[in-house]
Gaussian input, Z-matrix of N, CA and C with variables (Angstrom, degrees):
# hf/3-21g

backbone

0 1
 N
 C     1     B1
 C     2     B2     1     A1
 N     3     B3     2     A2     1     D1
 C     4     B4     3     A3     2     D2
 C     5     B5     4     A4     3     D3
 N     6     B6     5     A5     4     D4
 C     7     B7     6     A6     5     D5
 C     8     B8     7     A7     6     D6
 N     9     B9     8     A8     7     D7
 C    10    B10     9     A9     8     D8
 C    11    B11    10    A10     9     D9
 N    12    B12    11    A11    10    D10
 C    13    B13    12    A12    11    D11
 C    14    B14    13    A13    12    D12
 N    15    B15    14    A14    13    D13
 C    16    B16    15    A15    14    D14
 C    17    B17    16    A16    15    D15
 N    18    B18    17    A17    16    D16
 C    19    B19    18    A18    17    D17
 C    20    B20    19    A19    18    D18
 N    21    B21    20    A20    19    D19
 C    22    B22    21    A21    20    D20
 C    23    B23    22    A22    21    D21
 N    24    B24    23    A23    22    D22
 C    25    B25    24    A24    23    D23
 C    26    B26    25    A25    24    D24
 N    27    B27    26    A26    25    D25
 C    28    B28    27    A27    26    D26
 C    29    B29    28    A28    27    D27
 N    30    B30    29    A29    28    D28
 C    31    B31    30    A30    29    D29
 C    32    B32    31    A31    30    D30
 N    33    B33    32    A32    31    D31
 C    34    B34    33    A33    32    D32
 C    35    B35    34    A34    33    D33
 N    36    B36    35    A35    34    D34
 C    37    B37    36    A36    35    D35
 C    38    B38    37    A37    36    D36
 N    39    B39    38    A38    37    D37
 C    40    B40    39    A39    38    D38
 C    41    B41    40    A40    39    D39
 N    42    B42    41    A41    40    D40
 C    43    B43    42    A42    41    D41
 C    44    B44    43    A43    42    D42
 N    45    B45    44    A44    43    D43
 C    46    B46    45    A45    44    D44
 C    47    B47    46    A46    45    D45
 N    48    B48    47    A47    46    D46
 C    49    B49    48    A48    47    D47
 C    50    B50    49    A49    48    D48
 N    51    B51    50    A50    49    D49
 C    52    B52    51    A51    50    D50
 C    53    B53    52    A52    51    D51
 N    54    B54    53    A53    52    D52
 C    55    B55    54    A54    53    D53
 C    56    B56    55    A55    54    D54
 N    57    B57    56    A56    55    D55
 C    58    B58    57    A57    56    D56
 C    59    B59    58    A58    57    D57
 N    60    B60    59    A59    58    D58
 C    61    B61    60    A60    59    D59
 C    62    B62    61    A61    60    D60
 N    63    B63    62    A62    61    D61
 C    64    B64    63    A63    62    D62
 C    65    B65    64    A64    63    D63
 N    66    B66    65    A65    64    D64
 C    67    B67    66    A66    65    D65
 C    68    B68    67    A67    66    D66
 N    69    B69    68    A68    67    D67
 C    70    B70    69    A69    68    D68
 C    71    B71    70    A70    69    D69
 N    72    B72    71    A71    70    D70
 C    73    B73    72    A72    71    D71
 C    74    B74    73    A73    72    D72
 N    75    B75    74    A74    73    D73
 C    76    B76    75    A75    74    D74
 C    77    B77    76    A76    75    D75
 N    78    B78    77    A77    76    D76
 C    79    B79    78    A78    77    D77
 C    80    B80    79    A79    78    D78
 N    81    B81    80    A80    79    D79
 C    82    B82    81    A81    80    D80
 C    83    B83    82    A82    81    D81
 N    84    B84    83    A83    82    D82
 C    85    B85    84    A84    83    D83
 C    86    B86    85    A85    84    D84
 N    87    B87    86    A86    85    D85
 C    88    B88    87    A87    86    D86
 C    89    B89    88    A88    87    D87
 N    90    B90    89    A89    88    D88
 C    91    B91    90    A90    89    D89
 C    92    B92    91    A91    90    D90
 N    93    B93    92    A92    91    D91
 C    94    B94    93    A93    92    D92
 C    95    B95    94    A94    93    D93
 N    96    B96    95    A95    94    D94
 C    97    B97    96    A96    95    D95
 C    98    B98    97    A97    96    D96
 N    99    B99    98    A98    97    D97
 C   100   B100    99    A99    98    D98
 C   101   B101   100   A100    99    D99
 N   102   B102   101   A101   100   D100
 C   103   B103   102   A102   101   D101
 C   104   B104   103   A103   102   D102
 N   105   B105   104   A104   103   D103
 C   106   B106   105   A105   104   D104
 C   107   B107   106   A106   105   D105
 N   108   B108   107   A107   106   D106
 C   109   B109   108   A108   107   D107
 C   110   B110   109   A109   108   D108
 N   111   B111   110   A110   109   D109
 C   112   B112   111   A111   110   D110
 C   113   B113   112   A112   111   D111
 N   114   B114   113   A113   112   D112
 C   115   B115   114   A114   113   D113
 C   116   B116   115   A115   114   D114
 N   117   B117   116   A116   115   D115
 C   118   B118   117   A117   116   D116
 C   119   B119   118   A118   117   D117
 N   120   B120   119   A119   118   D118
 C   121   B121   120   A120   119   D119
 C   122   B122   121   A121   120   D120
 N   123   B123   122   A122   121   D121
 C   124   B124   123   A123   122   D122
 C   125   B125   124   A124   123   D123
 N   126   B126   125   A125   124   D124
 C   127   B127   126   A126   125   D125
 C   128   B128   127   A127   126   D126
 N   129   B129   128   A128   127   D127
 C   130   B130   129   A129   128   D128
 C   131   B131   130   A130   129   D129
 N   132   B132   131   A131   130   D130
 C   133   B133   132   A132   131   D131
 C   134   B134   133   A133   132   D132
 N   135   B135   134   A134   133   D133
 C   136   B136   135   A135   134   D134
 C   137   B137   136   A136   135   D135
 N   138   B138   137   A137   136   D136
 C   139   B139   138   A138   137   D137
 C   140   B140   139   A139   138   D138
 N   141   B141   140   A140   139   D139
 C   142   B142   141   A141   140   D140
 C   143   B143   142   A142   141   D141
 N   144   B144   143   A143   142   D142
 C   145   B145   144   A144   143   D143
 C   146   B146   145   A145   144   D144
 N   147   B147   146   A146   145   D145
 C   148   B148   147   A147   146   D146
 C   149   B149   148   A148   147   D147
 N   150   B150   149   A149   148   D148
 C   151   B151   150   A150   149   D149
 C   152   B152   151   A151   150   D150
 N   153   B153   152   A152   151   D151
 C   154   B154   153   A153   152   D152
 C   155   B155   154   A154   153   D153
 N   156   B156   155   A155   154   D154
 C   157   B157   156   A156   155   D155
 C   158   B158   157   A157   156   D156
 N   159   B159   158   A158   157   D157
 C   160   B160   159   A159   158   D158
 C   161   B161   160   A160   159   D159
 N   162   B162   161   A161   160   D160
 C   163   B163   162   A162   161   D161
 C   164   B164   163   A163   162   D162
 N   165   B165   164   A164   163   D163
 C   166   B166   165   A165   164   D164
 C   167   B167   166   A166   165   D165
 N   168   B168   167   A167   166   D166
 C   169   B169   168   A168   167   D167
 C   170   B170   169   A169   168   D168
 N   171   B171   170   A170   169   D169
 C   172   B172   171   A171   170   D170
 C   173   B173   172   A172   171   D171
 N   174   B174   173   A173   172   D172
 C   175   B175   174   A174   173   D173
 C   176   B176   175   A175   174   D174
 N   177   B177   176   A176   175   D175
 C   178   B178   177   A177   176   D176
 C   179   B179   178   A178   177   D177
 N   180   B180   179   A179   178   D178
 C   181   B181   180   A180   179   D179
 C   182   B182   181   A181   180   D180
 N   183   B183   182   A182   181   D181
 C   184   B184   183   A183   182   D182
 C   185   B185   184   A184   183   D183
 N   186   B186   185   A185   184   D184
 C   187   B187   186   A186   185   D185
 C   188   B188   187   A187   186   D186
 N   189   B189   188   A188   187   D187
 C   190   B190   189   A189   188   D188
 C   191   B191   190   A190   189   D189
 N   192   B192   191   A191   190   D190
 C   193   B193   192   A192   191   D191
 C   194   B194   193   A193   192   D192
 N   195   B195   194   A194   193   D193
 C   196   B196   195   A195   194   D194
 C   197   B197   196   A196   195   D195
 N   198   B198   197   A197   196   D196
 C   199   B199   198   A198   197   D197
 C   200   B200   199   A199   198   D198
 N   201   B201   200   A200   199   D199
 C   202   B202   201   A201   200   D200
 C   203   B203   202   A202   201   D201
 N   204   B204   203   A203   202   D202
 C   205   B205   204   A204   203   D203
 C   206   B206   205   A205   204   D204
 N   207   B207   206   A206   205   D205
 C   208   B208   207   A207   206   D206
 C   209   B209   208   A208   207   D207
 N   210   B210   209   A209   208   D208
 C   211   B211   210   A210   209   D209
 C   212   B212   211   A211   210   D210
 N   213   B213   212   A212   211   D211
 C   214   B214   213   A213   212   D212
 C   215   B215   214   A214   213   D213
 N   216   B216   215   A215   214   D214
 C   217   B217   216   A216   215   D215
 C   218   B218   217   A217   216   D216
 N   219   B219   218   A218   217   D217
 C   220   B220   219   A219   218   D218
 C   221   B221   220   A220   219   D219
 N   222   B222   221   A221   220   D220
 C   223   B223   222   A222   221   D221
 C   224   B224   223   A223   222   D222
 N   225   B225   224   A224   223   D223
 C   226   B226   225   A225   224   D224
 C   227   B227   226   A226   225   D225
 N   228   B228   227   A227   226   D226
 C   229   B229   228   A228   227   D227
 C   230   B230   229   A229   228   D228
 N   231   B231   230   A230   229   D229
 C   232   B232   231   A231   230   D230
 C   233   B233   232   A232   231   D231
 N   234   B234   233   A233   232   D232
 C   235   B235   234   A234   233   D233
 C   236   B236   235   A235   234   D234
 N   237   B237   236   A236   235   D235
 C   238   B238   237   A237   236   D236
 C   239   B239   238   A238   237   D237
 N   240   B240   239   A239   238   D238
 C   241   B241   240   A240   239   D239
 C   242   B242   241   A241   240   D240
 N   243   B243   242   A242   241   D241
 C   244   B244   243   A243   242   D242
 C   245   B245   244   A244   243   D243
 N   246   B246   245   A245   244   D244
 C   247   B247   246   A246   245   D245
 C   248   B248   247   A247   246   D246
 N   249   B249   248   A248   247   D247
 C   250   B250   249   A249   248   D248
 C   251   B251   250   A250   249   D249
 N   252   B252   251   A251   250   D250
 C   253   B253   252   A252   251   D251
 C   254   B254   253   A253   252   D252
 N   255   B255   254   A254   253   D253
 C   256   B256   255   A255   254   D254
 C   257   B257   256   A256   255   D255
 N   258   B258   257   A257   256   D256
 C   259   B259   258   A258   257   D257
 C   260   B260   259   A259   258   D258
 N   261   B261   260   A260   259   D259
 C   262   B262   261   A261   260   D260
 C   263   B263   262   A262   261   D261
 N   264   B264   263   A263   262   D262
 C   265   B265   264   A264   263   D263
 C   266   B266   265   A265   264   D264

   B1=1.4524
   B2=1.5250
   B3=1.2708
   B4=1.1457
   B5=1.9041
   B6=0.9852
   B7=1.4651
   B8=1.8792
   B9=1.4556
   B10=1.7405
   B11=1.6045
   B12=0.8617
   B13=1.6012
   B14=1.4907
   B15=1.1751
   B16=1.3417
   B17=1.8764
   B18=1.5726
   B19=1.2974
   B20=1.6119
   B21=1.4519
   B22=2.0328
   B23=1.5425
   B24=1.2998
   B25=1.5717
   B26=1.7229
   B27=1.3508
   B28=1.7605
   B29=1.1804
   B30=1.1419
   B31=1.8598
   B32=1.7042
   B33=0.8917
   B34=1.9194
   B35=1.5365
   B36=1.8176
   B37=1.5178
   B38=1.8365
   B39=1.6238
   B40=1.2624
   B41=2.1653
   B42=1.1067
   B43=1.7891
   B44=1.7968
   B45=1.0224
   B46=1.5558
   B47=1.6295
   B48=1.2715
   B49=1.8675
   B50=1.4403
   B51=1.0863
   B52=1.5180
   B53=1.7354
   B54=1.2083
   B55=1.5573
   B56=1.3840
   B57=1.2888
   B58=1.6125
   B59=1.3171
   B60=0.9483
   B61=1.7526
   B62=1.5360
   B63=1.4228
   B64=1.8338
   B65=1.3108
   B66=1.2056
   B67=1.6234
   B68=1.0041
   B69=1.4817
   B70=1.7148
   B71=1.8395
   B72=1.6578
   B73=1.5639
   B74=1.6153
   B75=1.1639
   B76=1.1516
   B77=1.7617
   B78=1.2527
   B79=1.4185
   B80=1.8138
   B81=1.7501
   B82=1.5999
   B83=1.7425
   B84=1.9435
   B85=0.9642
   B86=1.3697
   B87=1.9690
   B88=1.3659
   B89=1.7889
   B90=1.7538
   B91=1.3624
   B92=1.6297
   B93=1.0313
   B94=1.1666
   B95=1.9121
   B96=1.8941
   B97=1.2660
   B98=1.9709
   B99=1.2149
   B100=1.6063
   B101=1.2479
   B102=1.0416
   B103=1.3943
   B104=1.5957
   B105=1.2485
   B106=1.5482
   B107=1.6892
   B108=1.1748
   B109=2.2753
   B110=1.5789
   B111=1.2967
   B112=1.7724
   B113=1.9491
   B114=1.8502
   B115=0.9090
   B116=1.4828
   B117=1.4626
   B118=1.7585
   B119=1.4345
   B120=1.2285
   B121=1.6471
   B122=1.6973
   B123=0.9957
   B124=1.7775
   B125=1.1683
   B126=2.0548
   B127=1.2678
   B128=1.8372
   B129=1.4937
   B130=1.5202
   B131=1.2963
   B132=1.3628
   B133=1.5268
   B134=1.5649
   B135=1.4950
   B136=1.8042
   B137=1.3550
   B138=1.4005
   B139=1.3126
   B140=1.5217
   B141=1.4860
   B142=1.5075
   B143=1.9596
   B144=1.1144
   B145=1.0692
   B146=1.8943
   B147=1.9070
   B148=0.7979
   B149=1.7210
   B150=1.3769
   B151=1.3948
   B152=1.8083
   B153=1.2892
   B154=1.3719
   B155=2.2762
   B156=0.9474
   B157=1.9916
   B158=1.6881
   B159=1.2799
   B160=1.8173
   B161=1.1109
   B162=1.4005
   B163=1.6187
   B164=1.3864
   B165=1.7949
   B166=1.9107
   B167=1.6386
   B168=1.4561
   B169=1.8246
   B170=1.3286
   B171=1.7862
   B172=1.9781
   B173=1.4628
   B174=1.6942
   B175=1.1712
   B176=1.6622
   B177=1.6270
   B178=1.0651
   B179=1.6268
   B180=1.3910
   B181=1.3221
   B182=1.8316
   B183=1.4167
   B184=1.8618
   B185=1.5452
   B186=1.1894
   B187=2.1864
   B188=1.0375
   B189=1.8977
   B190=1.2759
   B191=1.6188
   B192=0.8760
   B193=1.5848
   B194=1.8069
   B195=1.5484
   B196=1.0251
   B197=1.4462
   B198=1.6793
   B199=1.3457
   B200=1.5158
   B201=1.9568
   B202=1.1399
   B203=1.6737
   B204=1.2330
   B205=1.8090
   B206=1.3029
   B207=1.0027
   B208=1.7747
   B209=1.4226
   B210=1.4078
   B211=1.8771
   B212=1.6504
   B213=0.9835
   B214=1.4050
   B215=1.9560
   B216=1.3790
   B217=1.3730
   B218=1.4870
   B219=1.1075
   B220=1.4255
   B221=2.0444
   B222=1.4519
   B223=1.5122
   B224=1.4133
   B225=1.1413
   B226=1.4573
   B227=1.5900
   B228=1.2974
   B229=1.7060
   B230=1.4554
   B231=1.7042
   B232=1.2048
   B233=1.9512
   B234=1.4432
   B235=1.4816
   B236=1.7496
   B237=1.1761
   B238=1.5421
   B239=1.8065
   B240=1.0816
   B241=1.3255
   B242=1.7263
   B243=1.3853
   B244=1.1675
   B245=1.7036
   B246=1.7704
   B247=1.4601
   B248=1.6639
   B249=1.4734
   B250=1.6443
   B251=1.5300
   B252=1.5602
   B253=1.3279
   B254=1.7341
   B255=1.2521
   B256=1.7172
   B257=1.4300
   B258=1.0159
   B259=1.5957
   B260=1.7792
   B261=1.2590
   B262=1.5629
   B263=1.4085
   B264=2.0240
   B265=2.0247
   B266=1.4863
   A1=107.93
   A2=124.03
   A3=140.28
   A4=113.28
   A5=110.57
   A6=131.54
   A7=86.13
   A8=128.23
   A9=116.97
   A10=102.79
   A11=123.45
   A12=142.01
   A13=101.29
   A14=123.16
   A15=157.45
   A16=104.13
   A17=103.57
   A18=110.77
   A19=110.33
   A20=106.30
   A21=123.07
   A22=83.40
   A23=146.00
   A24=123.49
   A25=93.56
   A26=115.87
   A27=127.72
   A28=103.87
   A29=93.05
   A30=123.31
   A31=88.96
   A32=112.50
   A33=118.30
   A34=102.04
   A35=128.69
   A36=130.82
   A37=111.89
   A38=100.79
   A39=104.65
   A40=79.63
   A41=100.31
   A42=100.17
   A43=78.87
   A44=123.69
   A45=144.74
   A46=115.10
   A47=86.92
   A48=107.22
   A49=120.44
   A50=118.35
   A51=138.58
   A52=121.71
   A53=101.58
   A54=82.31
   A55=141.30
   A56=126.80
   A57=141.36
   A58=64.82
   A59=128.01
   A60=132.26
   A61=97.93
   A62=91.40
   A63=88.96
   A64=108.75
   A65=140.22
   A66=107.89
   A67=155.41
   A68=103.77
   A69=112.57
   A70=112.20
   A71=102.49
   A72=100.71
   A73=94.76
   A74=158.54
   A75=145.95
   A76=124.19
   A77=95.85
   A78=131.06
   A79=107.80
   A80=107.76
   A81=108.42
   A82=109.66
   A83=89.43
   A84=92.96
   A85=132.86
   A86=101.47
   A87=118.77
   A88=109.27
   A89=103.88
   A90=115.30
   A91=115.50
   A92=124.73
   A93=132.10
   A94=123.71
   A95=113.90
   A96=85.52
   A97=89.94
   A98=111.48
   A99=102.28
   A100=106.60
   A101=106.49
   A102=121.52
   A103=115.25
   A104=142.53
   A105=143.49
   A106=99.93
   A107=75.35
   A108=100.47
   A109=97.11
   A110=97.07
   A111=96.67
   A112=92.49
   A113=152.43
   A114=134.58
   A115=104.35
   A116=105.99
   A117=122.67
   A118=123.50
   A119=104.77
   A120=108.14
   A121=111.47
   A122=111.54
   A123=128.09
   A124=106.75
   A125=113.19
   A126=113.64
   A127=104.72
   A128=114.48
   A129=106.60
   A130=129.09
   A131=115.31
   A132=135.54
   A133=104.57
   A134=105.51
   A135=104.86
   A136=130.83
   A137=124.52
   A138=142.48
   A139=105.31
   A140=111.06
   A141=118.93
   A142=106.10
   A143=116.92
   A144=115.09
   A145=101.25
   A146=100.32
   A147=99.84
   A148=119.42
   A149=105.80
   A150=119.87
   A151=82.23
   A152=121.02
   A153=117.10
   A154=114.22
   A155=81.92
   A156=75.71
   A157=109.04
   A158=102.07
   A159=98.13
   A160=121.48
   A161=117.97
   A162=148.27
   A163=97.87
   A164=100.94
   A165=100.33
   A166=77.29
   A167=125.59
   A168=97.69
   A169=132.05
   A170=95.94
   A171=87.04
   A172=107.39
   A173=119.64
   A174=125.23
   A175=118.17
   A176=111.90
   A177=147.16
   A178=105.24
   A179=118.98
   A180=145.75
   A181=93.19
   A182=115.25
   A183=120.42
   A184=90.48
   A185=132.76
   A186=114.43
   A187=95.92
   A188=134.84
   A189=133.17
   A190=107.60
   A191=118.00
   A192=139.62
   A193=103.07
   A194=116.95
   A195=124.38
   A196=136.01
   A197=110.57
   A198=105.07
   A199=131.63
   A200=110.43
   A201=142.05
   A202=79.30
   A203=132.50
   A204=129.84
   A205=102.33
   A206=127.99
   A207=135.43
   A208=95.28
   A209=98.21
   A210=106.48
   A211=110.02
   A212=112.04
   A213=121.91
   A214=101.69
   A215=127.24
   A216=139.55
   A217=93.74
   A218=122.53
   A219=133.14
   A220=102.63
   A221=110.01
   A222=103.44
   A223=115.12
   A224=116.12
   A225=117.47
   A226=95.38
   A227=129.22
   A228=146.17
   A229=96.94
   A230=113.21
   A231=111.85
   A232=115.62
   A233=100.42
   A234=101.25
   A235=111.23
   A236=98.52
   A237=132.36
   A238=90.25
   A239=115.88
   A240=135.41
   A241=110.47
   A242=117.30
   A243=115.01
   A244=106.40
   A245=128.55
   A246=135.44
   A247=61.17
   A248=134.00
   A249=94.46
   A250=115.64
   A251=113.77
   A252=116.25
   A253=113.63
   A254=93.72
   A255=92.42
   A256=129.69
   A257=86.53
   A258=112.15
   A259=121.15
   A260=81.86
   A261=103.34
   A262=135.33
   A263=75.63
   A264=84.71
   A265=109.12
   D1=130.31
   D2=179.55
   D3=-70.40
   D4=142.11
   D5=-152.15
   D6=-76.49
   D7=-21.53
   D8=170.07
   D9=-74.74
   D10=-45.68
   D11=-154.41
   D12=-39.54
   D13=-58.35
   D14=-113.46
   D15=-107.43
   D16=93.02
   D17=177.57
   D18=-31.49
   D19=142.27
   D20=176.94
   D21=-66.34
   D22=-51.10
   D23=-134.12
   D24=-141.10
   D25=142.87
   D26=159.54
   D27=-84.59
   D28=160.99
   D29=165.20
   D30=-39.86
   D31=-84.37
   D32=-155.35
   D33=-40.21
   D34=-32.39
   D35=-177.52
   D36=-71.08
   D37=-25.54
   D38=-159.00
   D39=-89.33
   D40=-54.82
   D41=-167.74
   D42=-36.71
   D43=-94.64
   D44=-162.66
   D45=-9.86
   D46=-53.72
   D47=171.81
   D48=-62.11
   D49=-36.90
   D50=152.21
   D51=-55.59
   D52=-60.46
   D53=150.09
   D54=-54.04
   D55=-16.10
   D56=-153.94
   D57=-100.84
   D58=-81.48
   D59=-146.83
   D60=-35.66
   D61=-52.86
   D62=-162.52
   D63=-81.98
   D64=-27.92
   D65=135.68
   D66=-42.63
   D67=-47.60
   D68=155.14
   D69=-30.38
   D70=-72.03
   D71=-173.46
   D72=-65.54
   D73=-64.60
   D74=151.86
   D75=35.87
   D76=-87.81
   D77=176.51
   D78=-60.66
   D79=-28.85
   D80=-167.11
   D81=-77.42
   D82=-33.56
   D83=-171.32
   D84=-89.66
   D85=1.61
   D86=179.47
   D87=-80.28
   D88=-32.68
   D89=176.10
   D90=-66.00
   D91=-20.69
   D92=178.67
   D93=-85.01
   D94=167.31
   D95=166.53
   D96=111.79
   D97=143.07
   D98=170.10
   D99=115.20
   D100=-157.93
   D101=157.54
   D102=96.05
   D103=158.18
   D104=172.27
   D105=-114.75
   D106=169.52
   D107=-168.96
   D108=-74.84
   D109=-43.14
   D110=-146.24
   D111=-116.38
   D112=53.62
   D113=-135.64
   D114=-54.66
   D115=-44.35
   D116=167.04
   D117=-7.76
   D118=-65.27
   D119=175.77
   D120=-133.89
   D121=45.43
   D122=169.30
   D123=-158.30
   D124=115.92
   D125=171.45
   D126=-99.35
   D127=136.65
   D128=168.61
   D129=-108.18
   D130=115.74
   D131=-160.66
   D132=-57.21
   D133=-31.16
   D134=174.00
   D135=-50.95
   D136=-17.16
   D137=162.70
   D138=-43.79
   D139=-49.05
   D140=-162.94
   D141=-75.52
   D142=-12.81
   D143=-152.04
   D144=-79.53
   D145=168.25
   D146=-158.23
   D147=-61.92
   D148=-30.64
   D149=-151.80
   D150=-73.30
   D151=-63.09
   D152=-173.19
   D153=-54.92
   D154=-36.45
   D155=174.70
   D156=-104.27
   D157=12.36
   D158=160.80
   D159=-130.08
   D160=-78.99
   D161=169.25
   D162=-6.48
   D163=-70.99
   D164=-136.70
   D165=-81.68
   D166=-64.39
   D167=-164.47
   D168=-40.31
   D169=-34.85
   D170=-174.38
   D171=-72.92
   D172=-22.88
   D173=176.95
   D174=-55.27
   D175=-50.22
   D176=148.70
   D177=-17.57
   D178=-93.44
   D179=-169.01
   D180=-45.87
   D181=-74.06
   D182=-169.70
   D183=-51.86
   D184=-33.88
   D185=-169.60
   D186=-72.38
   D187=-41.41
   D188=-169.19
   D189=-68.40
   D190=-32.73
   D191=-166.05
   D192=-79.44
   D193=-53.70
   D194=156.06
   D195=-52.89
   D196=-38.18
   D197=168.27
   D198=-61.39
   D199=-24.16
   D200=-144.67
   D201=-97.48
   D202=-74.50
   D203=166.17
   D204=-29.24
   D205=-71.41
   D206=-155.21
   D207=-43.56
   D208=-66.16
   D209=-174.25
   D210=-48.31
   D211=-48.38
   D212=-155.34
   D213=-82.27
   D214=-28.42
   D215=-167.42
   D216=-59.73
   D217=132.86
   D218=162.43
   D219=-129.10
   D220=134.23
   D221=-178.34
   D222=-77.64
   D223=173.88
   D224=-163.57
   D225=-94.70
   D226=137.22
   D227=175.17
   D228=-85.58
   D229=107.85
   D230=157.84
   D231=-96.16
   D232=174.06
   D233=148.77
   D234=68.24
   D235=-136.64
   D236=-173.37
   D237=-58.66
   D238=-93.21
   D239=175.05
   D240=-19.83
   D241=-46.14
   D242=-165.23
   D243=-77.63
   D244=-16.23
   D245=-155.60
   D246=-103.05
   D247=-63.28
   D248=-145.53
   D249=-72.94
   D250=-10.75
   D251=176.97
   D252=-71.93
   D253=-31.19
   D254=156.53
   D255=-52.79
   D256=-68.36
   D257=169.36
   D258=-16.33
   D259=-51.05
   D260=-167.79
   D261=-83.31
   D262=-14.46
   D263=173.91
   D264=-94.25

């Protein structure tokens, strides 16, 4: 097989990327949620809470962080495979 042929991403990059995702929405949906009727004359203390000023960003931050690995992971060429990939450059 010729070195164009040859899908950018495996099964294991696409599983991987899918996880990021679902942290990503994960994390969006932990930041979200709350809120008062009237902001005018009702302040809501839930803003402060932990899950919204911890949880969802670091949750947030590791899916972004994860997608950025996922993309970037290439598997390691053992063996057989690795002399003809030599080979070939």
């Amino acid at each position: 097989m010729d070195k164009g042929s040859q899908m950018p991403f495996g099964k294991r990059n696409y599983v991987m990327m899918l996880g990021g995702v679902a942290a990503i929405v994960l994390g969006f949906v932990l930041l979200s949620g709350g809120g008062s009727d009237d902001p005018a004359t009702q302040f809501d203390y839930g803003m402060f809470s932990f899950r919204r000023l911890y949880a969802a960003p670091v949750l947030l931050l590791a899916g972004f962080l994860f997608e950025i690995y996922a993309i970037m992971y290439r598997p390691k060429v053992r063996g057989a495979e690795a002399d003809n990939k030599r080979g070939a450059e």
